[in-house]
C-alpha positions as CSV (number, residue, x, y, z in Angstrom):
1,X,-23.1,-11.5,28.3
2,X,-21.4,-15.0,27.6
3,X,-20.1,-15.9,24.4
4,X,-20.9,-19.2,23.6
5,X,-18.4,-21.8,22.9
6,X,-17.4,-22.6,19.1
7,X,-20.0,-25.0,17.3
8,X,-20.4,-28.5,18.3
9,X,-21.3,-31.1,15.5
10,X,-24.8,-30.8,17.0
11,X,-25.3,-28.0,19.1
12,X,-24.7,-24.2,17.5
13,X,-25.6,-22.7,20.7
14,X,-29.7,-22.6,20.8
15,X,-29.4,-22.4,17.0
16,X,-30.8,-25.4,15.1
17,X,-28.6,-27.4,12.7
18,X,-31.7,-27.2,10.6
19,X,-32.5,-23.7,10.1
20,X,-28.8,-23.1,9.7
21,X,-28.0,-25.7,7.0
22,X,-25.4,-27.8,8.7
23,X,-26.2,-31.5,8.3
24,X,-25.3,-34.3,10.9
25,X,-25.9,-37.7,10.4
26,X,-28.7,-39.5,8.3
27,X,-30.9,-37.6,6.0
28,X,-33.4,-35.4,7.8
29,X,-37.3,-36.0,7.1
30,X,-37.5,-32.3,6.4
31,X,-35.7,-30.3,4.3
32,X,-33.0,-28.0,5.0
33,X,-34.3,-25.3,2.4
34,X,-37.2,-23.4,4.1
35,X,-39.0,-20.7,2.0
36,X,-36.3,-18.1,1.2
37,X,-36.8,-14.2,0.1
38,X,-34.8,-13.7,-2.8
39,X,-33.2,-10.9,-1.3
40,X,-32.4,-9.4,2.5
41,X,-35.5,-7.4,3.9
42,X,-34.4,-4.4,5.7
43,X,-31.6,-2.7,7.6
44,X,-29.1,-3.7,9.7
45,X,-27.1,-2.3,12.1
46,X,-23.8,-3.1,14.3
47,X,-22.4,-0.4,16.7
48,X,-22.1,0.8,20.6
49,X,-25.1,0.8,21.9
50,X,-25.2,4.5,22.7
51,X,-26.1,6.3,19.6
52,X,-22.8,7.9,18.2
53,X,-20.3,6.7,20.8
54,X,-17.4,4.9,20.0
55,X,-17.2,0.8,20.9
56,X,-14.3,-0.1,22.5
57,X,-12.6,-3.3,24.3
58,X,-14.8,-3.9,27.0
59,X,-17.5,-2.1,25.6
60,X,-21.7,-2.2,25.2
61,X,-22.6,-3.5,21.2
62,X,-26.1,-3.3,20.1
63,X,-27.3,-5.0,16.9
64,X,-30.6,-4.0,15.3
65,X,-32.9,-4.0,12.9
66,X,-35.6,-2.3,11.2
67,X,-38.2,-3.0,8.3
68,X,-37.6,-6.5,8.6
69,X,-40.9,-9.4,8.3
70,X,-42.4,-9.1,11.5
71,X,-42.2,-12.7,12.7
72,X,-38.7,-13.4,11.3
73,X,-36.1,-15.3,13.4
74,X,-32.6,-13.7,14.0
75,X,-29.1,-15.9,14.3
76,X,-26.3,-13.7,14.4
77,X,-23.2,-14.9,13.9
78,X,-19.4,-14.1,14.3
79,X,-17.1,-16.4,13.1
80,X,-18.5,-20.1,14.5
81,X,-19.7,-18.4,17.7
82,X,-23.4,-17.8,17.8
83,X,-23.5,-14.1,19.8
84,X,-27.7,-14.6,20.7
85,X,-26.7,-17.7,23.0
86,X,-30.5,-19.5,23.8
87,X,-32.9,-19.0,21.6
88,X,-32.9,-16.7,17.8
89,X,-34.1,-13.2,18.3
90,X,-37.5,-12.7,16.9
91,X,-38.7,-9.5,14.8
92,X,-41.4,-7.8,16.2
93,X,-44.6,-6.2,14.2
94,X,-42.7,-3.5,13.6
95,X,-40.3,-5.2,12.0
96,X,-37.7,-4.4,14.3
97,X,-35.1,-5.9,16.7
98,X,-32.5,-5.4,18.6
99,X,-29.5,-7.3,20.8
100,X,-26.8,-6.3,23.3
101,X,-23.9,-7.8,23.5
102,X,-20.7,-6.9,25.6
103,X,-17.4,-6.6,23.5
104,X,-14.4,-8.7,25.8
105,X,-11.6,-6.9,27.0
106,X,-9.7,-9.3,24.6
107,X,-10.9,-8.3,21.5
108,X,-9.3,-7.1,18.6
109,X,-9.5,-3.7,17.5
110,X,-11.1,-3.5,13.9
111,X,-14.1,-4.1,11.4
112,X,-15.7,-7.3,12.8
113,X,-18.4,-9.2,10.0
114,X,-21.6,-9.9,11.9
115,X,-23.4,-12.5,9.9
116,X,-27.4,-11.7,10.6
117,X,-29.5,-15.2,9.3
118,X,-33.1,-15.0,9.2
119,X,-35.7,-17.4,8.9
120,X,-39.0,-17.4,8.2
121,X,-38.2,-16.0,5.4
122,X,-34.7,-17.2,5.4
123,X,-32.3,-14.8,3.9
124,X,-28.9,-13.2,5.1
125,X,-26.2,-10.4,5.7
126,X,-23.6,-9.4,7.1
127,X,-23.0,-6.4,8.7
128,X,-20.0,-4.4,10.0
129,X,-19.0,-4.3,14.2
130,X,-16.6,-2.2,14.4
131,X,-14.0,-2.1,17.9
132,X,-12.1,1.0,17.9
133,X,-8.4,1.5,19.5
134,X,-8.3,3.8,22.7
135,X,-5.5,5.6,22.7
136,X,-4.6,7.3,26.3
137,X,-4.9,10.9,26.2
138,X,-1.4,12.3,26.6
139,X,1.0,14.9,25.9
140,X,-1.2,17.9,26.5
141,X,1.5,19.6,28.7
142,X,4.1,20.1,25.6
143,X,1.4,22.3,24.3
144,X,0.0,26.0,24.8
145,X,-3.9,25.1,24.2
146,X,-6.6,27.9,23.9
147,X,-9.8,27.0,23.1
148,X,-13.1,29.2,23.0
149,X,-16.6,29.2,22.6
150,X,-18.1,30.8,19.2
151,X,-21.4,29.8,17.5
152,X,-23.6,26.9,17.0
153,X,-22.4,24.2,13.5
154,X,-18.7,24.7,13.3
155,X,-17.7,23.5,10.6
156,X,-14.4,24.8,9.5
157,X,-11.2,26.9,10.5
158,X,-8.1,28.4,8.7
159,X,-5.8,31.1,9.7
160,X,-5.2,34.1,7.1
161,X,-1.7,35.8,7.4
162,X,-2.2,38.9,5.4
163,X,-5.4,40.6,7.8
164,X,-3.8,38.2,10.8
165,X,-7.2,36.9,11.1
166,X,-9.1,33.9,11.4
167,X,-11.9,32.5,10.1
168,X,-14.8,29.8,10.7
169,X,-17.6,28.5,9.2
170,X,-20.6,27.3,10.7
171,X,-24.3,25.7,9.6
172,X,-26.8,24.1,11.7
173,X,-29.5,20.9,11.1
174,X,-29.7,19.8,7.8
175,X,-31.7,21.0,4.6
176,X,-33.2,23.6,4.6
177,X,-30.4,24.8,6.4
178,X,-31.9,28.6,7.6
179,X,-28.6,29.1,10.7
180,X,-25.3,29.7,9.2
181,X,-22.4,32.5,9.8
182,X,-19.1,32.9,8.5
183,X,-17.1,34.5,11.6
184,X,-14.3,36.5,12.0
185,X,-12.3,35.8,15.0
186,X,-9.0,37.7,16.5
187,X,-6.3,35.0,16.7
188,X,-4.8,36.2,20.5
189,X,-8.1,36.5,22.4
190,X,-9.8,34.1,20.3
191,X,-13.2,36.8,20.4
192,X,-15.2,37.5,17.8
193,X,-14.4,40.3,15.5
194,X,-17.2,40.2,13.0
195,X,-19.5,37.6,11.8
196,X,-21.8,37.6,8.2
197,X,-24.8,35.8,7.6
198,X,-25.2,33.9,3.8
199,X,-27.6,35.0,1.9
200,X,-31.2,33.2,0.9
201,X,-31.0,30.5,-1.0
202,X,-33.6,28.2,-2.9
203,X,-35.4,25.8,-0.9
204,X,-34.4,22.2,-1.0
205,X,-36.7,20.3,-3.7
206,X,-36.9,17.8,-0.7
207,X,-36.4,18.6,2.6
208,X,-34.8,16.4,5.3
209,X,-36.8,15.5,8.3
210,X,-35.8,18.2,11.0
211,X,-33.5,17.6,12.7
212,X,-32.3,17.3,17.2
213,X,-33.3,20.9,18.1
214,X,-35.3,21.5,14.7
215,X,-38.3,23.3,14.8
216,X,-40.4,21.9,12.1
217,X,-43.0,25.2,12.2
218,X,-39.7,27.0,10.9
219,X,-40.6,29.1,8.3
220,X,-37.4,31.0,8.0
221,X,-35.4,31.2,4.5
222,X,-33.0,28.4,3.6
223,X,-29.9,30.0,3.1
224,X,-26.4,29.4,1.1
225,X,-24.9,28.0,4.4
226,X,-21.2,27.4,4.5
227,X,-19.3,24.4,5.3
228,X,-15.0,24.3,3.6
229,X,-13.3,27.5,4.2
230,X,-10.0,28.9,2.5
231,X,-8.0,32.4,2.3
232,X,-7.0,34.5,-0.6
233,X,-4.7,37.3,0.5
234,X,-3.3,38.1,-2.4
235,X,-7.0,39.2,-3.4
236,X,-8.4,39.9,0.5
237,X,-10.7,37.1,-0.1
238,X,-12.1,34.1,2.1
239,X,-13.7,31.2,-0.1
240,X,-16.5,29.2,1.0
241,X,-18.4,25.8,0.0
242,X,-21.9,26.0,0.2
243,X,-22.4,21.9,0.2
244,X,-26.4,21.8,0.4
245,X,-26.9,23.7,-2.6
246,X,-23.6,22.5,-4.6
247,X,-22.3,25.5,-5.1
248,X,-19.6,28.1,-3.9
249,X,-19.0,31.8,-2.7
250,X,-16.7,34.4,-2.3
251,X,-16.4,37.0,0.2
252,X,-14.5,39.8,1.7
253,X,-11.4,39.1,4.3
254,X,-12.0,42.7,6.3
255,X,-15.8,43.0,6.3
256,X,-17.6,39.5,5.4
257,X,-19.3,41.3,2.9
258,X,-20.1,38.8,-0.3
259,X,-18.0,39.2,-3.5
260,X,-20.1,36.7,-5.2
261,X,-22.4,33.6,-5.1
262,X,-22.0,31.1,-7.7
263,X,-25.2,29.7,-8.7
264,X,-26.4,26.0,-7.8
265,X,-24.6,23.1,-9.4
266,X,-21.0,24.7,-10.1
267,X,-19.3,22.1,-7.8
268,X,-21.6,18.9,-6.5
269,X,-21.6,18.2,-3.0
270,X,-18.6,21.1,-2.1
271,X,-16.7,19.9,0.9
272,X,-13.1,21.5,0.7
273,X,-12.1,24.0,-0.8
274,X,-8.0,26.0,-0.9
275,X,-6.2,28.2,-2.8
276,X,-3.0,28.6,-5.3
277,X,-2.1,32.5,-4.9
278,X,1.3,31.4,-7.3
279,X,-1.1,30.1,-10.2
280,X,-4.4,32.7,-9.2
281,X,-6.4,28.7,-9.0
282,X,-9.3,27.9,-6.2
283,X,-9.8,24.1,-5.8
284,X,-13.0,22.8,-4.8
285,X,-13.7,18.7,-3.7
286,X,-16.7,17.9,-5.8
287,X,-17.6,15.3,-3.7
288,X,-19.3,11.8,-5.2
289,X,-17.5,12.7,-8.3
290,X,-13.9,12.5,-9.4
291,X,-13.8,16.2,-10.1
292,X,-11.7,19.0,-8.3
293,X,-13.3,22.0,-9.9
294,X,-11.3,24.7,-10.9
295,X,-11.6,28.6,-10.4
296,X,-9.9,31.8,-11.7
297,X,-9.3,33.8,-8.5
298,X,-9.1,36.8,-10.3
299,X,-11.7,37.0,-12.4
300,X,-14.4,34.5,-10.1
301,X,-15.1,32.4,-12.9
302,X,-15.2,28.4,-13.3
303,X,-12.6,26.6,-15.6
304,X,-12.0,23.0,-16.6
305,X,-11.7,21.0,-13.8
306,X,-9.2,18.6,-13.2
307,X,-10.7,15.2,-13.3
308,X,-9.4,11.8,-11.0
309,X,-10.0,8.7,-12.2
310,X,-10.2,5.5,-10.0
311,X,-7.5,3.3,-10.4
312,X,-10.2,0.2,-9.2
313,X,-11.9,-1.5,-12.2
314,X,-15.3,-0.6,-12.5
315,X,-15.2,1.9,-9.4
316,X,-15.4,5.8,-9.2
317,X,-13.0,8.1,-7.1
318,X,-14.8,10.1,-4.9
319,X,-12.9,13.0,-4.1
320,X,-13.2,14.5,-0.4
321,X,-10.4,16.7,1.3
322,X,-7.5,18.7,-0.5
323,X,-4.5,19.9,0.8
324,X,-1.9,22.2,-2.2
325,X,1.6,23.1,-1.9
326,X,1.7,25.9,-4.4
327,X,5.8,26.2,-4.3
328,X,5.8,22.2,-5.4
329,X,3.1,22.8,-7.2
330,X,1.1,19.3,-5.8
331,X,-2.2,18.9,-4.9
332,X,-3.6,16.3,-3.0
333,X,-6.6,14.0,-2.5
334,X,-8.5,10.9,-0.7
335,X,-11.5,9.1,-2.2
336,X,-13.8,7.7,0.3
337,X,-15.6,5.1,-1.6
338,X,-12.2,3.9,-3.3
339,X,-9.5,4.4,-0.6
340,X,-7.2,5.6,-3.3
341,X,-5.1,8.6,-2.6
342,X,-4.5,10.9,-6.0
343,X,-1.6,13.4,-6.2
344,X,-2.0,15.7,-8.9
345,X,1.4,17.6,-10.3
346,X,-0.4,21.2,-11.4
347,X,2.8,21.9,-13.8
348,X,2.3,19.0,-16.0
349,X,-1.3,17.9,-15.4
350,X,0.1,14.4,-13.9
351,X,-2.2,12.8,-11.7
352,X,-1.0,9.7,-10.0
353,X,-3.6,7.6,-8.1
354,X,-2.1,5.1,-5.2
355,X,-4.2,2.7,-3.5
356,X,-4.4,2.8,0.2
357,X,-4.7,-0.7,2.2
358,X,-5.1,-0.3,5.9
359,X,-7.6,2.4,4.8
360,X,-11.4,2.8,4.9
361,X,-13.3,5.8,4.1
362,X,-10.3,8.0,3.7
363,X,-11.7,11.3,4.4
364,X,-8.9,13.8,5.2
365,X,-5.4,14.5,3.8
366,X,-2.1,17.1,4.2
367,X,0.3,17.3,2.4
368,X,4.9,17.9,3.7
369,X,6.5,18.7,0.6
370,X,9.8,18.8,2.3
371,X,9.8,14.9,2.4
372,X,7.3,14.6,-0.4
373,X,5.0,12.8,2.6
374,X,0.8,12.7,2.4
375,X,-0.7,12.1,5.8
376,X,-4.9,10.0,5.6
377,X,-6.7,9.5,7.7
378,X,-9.7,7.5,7.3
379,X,-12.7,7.7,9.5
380,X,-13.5,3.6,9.5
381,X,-10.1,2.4,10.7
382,X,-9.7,4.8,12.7
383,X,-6.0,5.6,11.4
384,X,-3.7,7.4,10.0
385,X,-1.4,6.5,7.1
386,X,2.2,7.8,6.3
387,X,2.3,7.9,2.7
388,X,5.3,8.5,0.1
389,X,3.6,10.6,-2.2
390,X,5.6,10.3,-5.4
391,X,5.2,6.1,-5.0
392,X,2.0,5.3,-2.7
393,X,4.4,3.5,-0.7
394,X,3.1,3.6,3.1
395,X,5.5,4.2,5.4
396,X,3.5,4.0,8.9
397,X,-0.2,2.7,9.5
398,X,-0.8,4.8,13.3
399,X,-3.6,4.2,15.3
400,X,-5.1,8.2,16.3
401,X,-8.8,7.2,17.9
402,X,-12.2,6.6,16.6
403,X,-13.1,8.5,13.6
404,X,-10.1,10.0,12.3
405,X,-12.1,12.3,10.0
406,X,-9.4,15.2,9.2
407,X,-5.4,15.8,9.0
408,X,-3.2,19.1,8.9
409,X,0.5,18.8,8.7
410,X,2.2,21.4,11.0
411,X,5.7,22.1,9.4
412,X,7.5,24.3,12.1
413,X,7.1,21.1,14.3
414,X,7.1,19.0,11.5
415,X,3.9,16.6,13.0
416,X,0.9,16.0,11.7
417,X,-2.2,16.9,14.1
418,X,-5.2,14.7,13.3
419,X,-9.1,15.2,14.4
420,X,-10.5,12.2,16.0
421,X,-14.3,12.9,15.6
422,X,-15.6,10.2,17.6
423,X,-12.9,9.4,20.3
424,X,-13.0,13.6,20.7
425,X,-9.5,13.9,20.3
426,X,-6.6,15.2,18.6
427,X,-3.9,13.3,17.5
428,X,-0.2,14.8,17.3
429,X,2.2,12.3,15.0
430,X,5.6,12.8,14.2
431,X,7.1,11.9,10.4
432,X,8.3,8.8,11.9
433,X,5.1,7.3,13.2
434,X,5.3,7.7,16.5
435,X,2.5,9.5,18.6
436,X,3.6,12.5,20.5
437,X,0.9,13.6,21.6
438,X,-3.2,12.7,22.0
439,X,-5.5,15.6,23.3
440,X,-9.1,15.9,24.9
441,X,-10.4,18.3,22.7
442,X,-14.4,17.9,23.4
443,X,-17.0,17.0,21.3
444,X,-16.8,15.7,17.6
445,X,-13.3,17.4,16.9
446,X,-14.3,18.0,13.1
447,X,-11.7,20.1,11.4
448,X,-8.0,21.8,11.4
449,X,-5.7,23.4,9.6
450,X,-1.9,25.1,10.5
451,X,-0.7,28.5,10.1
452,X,2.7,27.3,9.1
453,X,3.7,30.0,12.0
454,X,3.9,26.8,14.5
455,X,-0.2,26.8,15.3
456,X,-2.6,24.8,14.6
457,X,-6.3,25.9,14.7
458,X,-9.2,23.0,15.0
459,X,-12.9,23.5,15.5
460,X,-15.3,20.7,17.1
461,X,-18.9,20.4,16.5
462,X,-21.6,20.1,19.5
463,X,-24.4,16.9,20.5
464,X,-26.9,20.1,20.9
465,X,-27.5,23.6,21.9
466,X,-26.4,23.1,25.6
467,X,-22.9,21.0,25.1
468,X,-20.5,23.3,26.8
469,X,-17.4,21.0,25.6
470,X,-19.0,21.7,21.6
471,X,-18.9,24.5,19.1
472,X,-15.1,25.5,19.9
473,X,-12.4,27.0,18.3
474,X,-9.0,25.4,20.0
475,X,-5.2,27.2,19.3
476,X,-2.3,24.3,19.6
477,X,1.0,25.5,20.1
478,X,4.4,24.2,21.0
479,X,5.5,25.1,23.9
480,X,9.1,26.5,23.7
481,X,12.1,24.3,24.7
């Protein structure tokens, strides 16, 4: 569509100097202040206008809105420019509405604010628009690339020297969550070796709405479904997060059989979870809170947890992905709701909290002890940042693609492979900032992790039960010089 011009002294493109406060000339007869809500009605959202697909330069924008007052008028704004050239949208009896816009091939890459006005009530927000980078797909043919179908919900990956084995996580739909497997898989022909189903697990107090695929008849168990996935060789143990019922499990490497299930509530929201064979510690991301609970992996049992505190005034670190060098003894952390990146020295206790601008929603992080380096990547600005740990200095701010939701530092080929979930690609960077390397790897890349043997192993999530380019396991290796 056209964009209308910037605002005239008179004219704000179909949009009355009246209902949007700007006075011209003599004193109007009636009065600029309408009836007003005393707070925003409803939601509000800004985004491409095909559900879960990046917007780009160039690209379709939707804008809409739900549980408005039916009858409301809608001016949205960005900058001076009125977008809804004409005449304000109005909100249906539903209390809905919703506007397409096309994003110019000039635009800046970013988080755009979308001011929303609305009369009748009058009232306002402002929402986020958010234009991601594309960055060419490139590289691929420095690489040997496997990849492999294995079972629905992928979740997670990691590689496990000692049984030269590796293994997955999967969990389908949302709560009660009654698919899940953790799955063995042979790291040459990428088939699967064995494969254990969690066991039952209290139903959800309250139950999401089923979801795509869903069958809400479904009456079988909920079970302790797994999500974060780590390796314990010294003990022939894989660890799991069981995130829908807060809680973690333990399980062994050669037949999946379960070691033990932690009850409900040892570790809110689990997301990531890695071990310290040197120190015999498990480290799990209790997610919405500043805790990284702590575990003996000997004896199974749940110690004092190491506790992050935001270095915002007034905010809370919300811890989400972990990465531990056991020789340096560091282990590292993002917040999502702070952007703040916390390295935590396991000798002393130390924890150092840096704050992360040119972040938003920092989701994913790795950790190079070789040059003390931590590698971000943050799903909202679509980036990822080259930290010095031991300052919080940032080195390099490097566009990967939309959603950069997860980051594993490879140190054979010393770059740092990152997970774009939304662009579907995976990012290789080099210590110096510079992209090597950017590669189609299907729907929703969602995880990976190196082998420190020159590998790295990713798993991508599916849009349903028949996406062919979903629900893989992918190998990445250097090709040799």
């Amino acid at each position: 569509m056209a964009v209308c011009p910037p605002l005239s002294p008179r004219m704000i493109c179909g949009a009355s100097i009246l209902a949007l406060g700007l006075a011209a000339g003599p004193a109007l007869a009636e009065s600029i202040f309408t009836p007003a809500s005393d707070e925003f009605t409803g939601d509000v959202r800004a985004g491409a206008a095909e559900q879960g697909a990046p917007l780009v330069k160039g690209g379709a924008a939707r804008v809409e809105g739900q549980g408005l007052v039916p009858g409301q008028t809608i001016t949205l704004m960005r900058g001076t420019t009125v977008l809804n050239e004409g005449a304000p949208i109005t909100v249906d009896a539903e209390g809905k509405f919703s506007f397409d816009l096309t994003v110019d091939a000039g635009a800046a890459t970013g988080l755009h604010p979308i001011v929303v006005i609305a009369e009748n009530p009058a009232a306002a927000e402002v929402v986020t628009l958010k234009v991601s980078p594309q960055v060419p797909v490139s590289g691929a043919e420095n690489f040997e690339i496997k990849d492999a179908k294995v079972t629905r919900g992928l979740y997670q990956v990691i590689y496990s020297p000692a049984s030269d084995a590796v293994y997955v996580t999967s969990a389908v739909g949302r709560p009660p969550v009654r698919e899940s497997a953790l799955v063995r898989i042979d790291p040459e022909t990428l088939e699967i070796e064995a494969q254990a189903t969690p066991p039952e697990a209290p139903m959800p107090a309250r139950a999401a709405p089923p979801a795509g695929g869903q069958d809400a008849n479904d009456t079988r168990p909920a079970l302790f479904a797994t999500y974060g996935v780590a390796v314990d060789d010294e003990n022939g143990h894989v660890w799991v997060t069981n995130t829908r019922q807060d809680t973690v499990a333990v399980y062994k490497q050669d037949d999946l059989s379960l070691v033990k299930q932690l009850e409900p509530g040892a570790v809110n929201h689990a997301r990531d979870v890695v071990v310290d064979e040197g120190r015999d510690r498990v480290y799990a991301s209790s997610t919405m809170t500043g805790n990284i609970e702590v575990f003996d992996s000997k004896t199974l049992e749940k110690l004092d947890p190491i506790v992050i505190e935001s270095a915002e005034r007034g905010e809370d670190f919300s811890v989400m992905a972990l990465d531990v060098d056991p020789e340096s003894g560091t282990l590292v952390t993002v917040s999502m709701t702070t952007d703040e990146l916390a390295v935590v020295d396991l000798g002393s206790g130390e924890v150092k909290v840096h704050p992360l601008p040119g972040a938003v929603r920092a989701s994913g992080v790795a950790y190079d002890p070789k040059e003390d380096l931590a590698f971000v990547a943050s799903q909202e600005t679509d980036n990822l940042l080259i930290v010095k740990a031991a300052t919080g200095e940032i080195l390099h701010d490097v566009d990967t693609g939309a959603g950069a939701l997860n980051v594993t530092f490879e140190p054979v080929s010393r770059l740092a492979f990152v997970a774009n979930r939304g662009a579907g690609t995976i990012t290789a960077v080099g210590t110096d900032g510079k992209v090597v390397a950017n590669i189609d790897a299907g729907t929703y890349p969602n995880q990976l992790r190196a082998d420190g043997k020159g590998n790295v192993w990713a798993v991508n999530k599916s849009r349903g039960e028949n996406d062919e380019e979903g629900d893989r396991i992918w190998k990445i290796s250097p090709k040799a010089d």
